[in-house]
Each structure stands twice: as structure tokens, then as C-alpha cells.
N, CA, C and O atoms as a MOPAC input file, in Angstrom:
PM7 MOZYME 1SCF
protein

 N      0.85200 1    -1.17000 1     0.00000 1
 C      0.00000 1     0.00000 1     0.00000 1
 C      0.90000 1     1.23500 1     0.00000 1
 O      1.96500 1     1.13500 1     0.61000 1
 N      0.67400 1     2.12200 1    -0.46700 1
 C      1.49600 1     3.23300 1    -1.10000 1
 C      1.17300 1     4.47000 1     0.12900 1
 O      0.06800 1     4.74200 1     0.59900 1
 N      2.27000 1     4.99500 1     0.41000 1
 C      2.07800 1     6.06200 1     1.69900 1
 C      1.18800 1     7.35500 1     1.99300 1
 O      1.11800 1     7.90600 1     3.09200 1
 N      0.66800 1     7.66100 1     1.09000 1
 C     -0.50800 1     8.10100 1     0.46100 1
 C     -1.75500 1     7.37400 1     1.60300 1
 O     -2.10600 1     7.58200 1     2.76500 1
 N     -2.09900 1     6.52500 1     0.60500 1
 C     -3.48800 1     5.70000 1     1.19700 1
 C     -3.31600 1     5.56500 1     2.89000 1
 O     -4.20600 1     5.96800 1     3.63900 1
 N     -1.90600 1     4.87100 1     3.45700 1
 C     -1.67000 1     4.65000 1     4.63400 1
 C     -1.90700 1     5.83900 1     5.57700 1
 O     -2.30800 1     5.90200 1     6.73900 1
 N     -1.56500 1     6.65300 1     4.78200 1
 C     -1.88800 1     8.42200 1     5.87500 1
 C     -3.38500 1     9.04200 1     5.78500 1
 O     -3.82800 1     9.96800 1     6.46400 1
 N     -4.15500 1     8.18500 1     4.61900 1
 C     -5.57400 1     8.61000 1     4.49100 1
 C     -6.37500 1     7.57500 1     5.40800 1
 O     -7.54800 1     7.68000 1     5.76800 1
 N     -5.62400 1     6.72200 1     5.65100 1
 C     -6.59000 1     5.63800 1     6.32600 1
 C     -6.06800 1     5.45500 1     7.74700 1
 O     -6.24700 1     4.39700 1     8.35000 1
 N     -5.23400 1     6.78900 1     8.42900 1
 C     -4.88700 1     6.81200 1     9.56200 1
 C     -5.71800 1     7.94500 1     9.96600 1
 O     -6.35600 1     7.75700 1    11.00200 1
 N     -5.87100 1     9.15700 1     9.35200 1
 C     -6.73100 1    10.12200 1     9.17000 1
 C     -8.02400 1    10.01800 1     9.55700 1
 O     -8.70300 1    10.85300 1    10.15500 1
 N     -8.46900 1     8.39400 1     8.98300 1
 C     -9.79500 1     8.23700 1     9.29000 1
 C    -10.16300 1     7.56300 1    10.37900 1
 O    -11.09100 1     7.87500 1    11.12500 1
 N     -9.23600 1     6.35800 1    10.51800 1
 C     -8.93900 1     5.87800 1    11.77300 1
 C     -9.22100 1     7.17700 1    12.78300 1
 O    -10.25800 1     7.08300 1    13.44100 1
 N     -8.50000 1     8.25400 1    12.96000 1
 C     -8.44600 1     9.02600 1    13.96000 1
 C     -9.89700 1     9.81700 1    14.53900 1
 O    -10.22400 1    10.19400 1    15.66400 1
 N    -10.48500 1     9.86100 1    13.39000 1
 C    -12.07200 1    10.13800 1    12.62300 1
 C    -12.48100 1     8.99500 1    13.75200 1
 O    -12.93900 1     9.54700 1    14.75200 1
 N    -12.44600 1     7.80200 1    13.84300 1
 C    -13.53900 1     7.07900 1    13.68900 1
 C    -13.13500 1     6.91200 1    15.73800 1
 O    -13.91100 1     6.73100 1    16.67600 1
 N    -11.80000 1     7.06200 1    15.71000 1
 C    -11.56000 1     7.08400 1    17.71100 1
 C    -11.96800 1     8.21200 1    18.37900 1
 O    -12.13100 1     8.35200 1    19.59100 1
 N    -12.18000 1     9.32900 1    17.13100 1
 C    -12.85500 1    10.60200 1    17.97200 1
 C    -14.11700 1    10.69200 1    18.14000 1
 O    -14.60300 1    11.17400 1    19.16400 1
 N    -14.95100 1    10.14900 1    16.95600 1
 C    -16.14400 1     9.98600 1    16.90000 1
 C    -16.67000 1     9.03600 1    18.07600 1
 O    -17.67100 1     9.34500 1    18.72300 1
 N    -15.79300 1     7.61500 1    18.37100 1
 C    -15.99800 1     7.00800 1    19.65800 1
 C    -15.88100 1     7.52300 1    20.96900 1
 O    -16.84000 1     7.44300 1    21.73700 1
 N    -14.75000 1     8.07400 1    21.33000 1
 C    -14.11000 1     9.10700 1    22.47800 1
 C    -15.36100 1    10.01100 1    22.49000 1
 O    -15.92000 1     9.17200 1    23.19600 1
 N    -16.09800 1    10.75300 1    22.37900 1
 C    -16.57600 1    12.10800 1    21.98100 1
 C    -18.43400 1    12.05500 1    21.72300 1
 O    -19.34400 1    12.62700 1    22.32200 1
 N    -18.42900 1    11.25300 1    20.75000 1
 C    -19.52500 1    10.61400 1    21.18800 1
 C    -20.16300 1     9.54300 1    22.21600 1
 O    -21.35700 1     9.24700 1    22.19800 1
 N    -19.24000 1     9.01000 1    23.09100 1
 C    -19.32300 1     8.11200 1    23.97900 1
 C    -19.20900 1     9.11000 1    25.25800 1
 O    -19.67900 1     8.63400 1    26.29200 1
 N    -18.65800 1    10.42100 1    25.35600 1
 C    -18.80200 1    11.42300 1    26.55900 1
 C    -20.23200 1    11.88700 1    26.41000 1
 O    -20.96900 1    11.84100 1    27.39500 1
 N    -20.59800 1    12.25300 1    25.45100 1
 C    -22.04300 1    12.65200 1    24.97200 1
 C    -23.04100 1    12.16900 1    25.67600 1
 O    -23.87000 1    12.81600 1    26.31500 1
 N    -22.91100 1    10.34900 1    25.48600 1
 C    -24.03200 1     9.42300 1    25.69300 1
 C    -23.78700 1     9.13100 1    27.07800 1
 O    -24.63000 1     8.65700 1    27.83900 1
 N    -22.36500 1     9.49000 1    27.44100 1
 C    -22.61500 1     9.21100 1    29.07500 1
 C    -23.01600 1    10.42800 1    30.21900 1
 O    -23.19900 1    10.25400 1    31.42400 1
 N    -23.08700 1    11.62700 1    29.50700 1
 C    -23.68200 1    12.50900 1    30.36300 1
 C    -24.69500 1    12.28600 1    30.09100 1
 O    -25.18900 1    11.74400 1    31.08000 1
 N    -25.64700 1    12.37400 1    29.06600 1
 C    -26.54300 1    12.28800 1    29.18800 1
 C    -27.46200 1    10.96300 1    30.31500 1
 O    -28.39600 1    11.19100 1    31.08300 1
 N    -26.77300 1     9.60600 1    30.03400 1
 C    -26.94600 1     8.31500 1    31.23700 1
 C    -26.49100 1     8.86000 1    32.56500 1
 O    -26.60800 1     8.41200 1    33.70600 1
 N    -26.06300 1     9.70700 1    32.19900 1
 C    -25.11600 1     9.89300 1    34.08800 1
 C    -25.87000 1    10.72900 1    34.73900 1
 O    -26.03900 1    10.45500 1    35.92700 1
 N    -26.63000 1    12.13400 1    34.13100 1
 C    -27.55400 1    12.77600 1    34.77100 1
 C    -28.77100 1    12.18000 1    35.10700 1
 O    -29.43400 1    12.71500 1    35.99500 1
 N    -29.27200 1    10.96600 1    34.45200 1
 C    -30.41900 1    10.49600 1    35.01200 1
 C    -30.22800 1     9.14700 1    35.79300 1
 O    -31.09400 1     8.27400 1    35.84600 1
 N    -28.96000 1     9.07200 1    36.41100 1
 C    -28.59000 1     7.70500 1    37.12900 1
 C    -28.41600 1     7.80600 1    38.49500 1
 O    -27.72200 1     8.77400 1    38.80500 1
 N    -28.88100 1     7.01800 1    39.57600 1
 C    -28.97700 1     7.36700 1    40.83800 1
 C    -27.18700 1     7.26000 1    41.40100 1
 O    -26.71800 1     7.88600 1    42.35100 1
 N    -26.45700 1     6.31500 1    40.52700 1
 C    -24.85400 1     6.84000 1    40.88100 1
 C    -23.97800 1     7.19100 1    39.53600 1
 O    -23.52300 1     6.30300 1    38.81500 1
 N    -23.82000 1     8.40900 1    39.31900 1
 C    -23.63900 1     9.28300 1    38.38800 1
 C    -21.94300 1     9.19900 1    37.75000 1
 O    -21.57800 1     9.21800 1    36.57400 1
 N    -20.95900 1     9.08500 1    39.25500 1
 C    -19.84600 1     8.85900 1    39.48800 1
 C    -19.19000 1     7.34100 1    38.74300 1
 O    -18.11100 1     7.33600 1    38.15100 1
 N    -19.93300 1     6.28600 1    38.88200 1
 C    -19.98800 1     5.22900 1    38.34500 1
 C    -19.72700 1     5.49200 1    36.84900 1
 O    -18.58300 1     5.37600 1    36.41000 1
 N    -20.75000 1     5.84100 1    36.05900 1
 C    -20.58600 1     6.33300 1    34.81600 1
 C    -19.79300 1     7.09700 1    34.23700 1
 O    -19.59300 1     6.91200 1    33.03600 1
 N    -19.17300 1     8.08600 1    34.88000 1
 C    -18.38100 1     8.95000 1    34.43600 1
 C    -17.22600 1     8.18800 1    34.83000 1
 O    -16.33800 1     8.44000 1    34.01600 1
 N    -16.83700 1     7.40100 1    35.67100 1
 C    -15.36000 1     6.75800 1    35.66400 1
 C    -15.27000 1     5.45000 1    34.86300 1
 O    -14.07100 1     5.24900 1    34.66900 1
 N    -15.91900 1     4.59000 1    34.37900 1
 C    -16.30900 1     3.61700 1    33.92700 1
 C    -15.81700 1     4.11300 1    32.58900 1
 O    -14.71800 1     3.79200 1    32.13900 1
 N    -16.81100 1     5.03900 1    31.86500 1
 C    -16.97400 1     5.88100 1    30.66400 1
 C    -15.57500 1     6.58100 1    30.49000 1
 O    -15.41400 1     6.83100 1    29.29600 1
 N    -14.69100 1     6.91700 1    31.12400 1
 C    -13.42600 1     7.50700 1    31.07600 1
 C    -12.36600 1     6.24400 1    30.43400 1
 O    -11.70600 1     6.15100 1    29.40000 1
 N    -12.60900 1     5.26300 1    31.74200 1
 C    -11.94800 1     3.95300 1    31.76900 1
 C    -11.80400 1     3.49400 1    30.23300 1
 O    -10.71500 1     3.62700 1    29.67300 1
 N    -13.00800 1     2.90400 1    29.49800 1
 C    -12.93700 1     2.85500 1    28.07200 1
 C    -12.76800 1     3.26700 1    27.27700 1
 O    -12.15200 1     2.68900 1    26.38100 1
 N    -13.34600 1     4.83000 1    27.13400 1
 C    -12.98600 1     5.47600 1    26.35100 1
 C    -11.83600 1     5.79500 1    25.78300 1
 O    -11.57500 1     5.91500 1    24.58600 1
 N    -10.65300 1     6.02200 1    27.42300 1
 C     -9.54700 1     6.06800 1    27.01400 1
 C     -8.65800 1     4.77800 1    26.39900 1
 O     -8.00300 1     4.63500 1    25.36600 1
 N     -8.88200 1     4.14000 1    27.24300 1
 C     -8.60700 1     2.94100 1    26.27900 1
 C     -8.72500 1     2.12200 1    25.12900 1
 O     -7.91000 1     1.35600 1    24.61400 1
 N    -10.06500 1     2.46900 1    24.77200 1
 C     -9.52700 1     2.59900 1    23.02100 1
 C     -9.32100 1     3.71700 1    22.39100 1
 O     -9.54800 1     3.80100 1    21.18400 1
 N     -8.84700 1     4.77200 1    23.13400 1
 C     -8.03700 1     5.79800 1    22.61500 1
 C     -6.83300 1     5.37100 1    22.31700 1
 O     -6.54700 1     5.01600 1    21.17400 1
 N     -6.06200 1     5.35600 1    23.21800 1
 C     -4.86700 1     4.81200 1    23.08100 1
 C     -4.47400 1     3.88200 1    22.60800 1
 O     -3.38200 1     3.91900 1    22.04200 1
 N     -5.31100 1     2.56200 1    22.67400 1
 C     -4.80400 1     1.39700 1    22.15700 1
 C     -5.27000 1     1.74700 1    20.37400 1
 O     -4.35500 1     1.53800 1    19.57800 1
 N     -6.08600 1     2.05300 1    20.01100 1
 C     -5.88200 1     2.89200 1    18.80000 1
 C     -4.73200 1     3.83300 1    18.09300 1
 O     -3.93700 1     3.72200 1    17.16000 1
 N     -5.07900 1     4.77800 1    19.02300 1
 C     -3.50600 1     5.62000 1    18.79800 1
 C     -1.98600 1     4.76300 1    18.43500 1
 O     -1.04200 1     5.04100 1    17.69500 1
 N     -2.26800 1     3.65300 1    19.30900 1
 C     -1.05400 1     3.00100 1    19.54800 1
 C     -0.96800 1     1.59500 1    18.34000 1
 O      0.18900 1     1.31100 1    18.03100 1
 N     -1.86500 1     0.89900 1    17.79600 1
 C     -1.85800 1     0.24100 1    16.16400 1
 C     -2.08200 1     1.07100 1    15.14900 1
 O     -2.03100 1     0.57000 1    14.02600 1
 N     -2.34600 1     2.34400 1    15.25400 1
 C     -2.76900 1     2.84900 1    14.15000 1
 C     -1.28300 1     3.76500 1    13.45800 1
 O     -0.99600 1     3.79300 1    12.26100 1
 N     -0.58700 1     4.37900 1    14.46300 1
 C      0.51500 1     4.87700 1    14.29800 1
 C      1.52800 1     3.83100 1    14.08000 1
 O      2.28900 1     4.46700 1    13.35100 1
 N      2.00000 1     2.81900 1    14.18800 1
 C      2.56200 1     1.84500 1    14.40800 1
 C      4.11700 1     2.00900 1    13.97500 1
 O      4.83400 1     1.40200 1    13.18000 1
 N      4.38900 1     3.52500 1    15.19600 1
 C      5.94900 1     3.41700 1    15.14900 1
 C      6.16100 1     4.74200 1    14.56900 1
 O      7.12400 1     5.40900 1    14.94800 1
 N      5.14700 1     5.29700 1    13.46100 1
 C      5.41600 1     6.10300 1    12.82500 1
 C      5.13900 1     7.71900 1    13.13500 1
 O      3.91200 1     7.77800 1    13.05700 1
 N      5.47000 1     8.65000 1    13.35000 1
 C      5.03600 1     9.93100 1    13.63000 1
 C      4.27300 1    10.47300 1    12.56600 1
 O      3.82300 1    11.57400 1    12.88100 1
 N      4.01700 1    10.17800 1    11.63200 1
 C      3.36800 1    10.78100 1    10.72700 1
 C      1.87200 1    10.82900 1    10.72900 1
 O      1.09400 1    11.78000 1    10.81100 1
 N      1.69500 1     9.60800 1    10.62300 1
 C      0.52700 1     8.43500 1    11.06800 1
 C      0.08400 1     8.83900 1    12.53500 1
 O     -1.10300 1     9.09300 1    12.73600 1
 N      1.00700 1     8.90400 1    13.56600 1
 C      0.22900 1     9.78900 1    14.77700 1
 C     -0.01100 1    10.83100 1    14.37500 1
 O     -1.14100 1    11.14400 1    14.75100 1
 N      0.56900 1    11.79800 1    13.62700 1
 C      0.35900 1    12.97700 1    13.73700 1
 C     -1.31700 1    13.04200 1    13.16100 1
 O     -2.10600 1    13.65500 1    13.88000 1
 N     -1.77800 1    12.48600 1    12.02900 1
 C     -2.65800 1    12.54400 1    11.16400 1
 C     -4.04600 1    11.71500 1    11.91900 1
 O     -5.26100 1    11.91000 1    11.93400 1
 N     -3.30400 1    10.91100 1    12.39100 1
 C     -4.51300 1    10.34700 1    13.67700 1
 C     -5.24500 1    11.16100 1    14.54900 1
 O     -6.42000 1    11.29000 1    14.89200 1
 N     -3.59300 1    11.92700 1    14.92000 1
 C     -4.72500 1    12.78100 1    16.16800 1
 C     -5.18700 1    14.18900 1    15.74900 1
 O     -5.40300 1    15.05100 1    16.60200 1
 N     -5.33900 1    14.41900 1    14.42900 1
 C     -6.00400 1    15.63200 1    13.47900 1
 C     -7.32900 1    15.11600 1    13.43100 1
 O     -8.33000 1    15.72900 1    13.80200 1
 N     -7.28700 1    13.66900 1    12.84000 1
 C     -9.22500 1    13.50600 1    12.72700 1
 C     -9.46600 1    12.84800 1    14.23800 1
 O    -10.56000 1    12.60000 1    14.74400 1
 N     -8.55500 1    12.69900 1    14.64200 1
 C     -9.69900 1    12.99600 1    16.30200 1
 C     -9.68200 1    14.32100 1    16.95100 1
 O    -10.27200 1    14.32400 1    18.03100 1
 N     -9.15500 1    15.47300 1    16.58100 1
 C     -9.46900 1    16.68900 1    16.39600 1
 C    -10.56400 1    17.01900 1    16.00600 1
 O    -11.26100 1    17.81300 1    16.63800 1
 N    -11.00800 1    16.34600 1    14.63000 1
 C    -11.47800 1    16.83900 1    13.87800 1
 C    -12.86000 1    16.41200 1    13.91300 1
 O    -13.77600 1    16.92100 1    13.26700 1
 N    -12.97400 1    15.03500 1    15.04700 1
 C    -13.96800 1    14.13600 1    15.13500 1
 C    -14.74500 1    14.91900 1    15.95200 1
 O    -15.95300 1    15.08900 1    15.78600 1
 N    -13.73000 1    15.65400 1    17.30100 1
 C    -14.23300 1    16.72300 1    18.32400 1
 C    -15.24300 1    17.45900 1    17.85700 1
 O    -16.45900 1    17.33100 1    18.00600 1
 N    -14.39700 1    18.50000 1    17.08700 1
 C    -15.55200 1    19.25500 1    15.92500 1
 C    -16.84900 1    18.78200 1    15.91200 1
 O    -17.83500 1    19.20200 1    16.51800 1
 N    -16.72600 1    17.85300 1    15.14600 1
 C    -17.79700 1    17.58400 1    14.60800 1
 C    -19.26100 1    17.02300 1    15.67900 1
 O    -20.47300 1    17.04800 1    15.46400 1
 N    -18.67200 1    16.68100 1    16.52800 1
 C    -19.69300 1    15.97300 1    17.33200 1
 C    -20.13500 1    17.23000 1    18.46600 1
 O    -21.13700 1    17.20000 1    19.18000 1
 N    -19.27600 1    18.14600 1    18.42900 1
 C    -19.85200 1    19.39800 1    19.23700 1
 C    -20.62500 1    20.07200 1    18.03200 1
 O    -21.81800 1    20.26500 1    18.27000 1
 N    -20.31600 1    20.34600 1    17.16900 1
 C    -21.69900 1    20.40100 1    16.53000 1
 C    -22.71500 1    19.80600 1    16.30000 1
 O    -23.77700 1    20.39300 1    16.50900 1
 N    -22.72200 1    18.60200 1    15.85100 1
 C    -23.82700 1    17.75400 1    15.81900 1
 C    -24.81400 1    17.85100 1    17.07400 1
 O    -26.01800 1    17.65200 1    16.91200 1
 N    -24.39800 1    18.09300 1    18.05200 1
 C    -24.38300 1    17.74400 1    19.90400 1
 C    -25.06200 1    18.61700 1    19.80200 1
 O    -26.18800 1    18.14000 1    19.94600 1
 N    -25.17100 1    19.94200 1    19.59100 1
 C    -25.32500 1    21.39200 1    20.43000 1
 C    -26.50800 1    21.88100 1    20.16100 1
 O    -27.05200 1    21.58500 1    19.09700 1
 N    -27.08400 1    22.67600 1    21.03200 1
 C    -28.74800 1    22.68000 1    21.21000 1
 C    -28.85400 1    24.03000 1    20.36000 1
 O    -28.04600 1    24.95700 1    20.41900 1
 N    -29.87400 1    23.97900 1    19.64600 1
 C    -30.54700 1    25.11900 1    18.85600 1
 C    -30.82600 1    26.66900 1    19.86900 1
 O    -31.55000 1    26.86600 1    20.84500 1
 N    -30.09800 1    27.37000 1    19.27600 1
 C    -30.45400 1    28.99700 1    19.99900 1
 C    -31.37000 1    29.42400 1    20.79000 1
 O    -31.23900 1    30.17400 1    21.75700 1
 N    -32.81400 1    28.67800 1    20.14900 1
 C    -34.42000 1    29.14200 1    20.54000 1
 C    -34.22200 1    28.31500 1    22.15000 1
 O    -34.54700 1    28.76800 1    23.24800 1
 N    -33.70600 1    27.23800 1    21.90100 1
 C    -34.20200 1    26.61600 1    22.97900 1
 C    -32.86300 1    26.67600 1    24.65400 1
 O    -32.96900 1    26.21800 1    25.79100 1
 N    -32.02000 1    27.28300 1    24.12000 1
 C    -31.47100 1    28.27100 1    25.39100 1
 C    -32.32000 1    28.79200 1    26.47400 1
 O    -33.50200 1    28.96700 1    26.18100 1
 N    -31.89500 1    29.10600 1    27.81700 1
 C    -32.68900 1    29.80100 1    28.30400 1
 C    -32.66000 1    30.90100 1    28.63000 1
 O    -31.50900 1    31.01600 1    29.05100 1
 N    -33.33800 1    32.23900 1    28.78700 1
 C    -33.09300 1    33.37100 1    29.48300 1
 C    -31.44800 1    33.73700 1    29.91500 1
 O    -30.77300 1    34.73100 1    29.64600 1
 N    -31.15400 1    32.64000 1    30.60900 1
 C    -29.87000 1    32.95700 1    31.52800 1
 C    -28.77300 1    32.48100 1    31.15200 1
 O    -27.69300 1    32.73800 1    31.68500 1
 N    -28.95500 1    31.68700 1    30.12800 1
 C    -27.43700 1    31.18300 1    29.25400 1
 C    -27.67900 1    32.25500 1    28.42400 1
 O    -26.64900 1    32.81900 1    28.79400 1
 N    -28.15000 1    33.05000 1    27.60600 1
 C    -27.90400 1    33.98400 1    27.02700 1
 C    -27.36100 1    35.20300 1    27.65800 1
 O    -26.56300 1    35.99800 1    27.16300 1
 N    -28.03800 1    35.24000 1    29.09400 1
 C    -27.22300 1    36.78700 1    29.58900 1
 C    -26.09900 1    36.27900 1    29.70100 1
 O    -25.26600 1    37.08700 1    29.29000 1
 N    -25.47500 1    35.01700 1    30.17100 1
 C    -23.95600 1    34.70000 1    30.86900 1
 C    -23.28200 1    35.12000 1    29.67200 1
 O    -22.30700 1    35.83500 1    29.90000 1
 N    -23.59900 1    34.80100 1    28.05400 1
 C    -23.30300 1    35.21100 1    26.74200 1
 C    -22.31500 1    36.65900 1    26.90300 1
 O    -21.10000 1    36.71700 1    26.71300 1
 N    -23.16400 1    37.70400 1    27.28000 1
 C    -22.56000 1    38.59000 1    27.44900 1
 C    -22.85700 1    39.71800 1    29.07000 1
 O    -23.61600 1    40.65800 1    29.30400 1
 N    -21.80800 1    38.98000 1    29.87700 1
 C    -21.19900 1    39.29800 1    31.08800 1
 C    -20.13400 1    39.89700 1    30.68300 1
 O    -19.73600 1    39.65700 1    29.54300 1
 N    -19.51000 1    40.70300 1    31.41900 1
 C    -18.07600 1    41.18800 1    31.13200 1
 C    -16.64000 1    40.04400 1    31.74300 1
 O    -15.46900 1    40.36700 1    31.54900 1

């Protein structure tokens, strides 16, 4: 496979651990605010997450800095995206997240 493809398919790789990482914080606040032990979830949810962070990070780069480098751009990039996807429509703000908007 030609070094090209290998750096496009680390790229996405990185895509696809951010999208896990990021969307998996998402789904656990949301489980964690309606759970009678909240703490549970959020350390549990850390526990994995990071771990197939890394153990990702760590076959996907395999030795190479380049390949990390490009990994951890689309899990950059995965961030992005899922805070947008995530984020609540303007209208439905309330009163008081808009004044905090502009506090000095």
C-alpha cells in the first residue's frame, strides 16, 4: 500500500476514535444525569474510552510519527464535529445562558 493511502486511512482511523471518544462522553452525560450513581458512569466511561483511545492511537501509528500525527487531526477533527452535531438550537437556550453570553 502506497504512503498516500496509509496516511488517508490513519486520518480516518483518527475520525472514527474521535467519533468514539466524543460521542461516547455525549451518551454518558446524558446516562449519568439520570442515574442514581452518576460517578460510576463517568469513571467507567473515562476507563474505556480512554482505552480505546490509546490502544488505537497506539496500532494505528505503528511506530510512525506521521501516522500519529494525522490520527490525532481527525480525532481533532472528530471533536468538531460531534460538538456540533451535539449542540442545542439557539431558541431553545434559556433566558440565563444567554445573559452569561454577554457578562463582562
Amino acid at each position: 500500500m502506497n504512503e498516500a493511502m496509509t496516511l488517508t486511512l490513519a486520518l480516518m482511523a483518527g475520525a472514527a476514535l474521535g467519533a468514539i471518544f466524543f460521542g461516547g462522553l455525549w451518551w454518558t452525560i446524558r446516562k449519568a444525569c439520570a442515574s442514581e450513581r452518576p460517578a460510576l458512569w463517568f469513571f467507567g466511561s473515562l476507563v474505556l474510552r480512554m482505552g480505546i483511545a490509546l490502544a488505537g492511537f497506539y496500532f494505528v501509528s505503528g511506530g510512525e510519527w506521521k501516522r500519529l500525527v494525522l490520527c490525532l487531526l481527525g480525532f481533532i477533527v472528530a471533536r468538531l464535529a460531534v460538538i456540533w452535531l451535539t449542540r442545542t438550537p439557539k431558541e431553545t437556550r434559556t433566558h440565563s445562558a444567554r445573559e452569561a453570553n454577554h457578562a463582562p
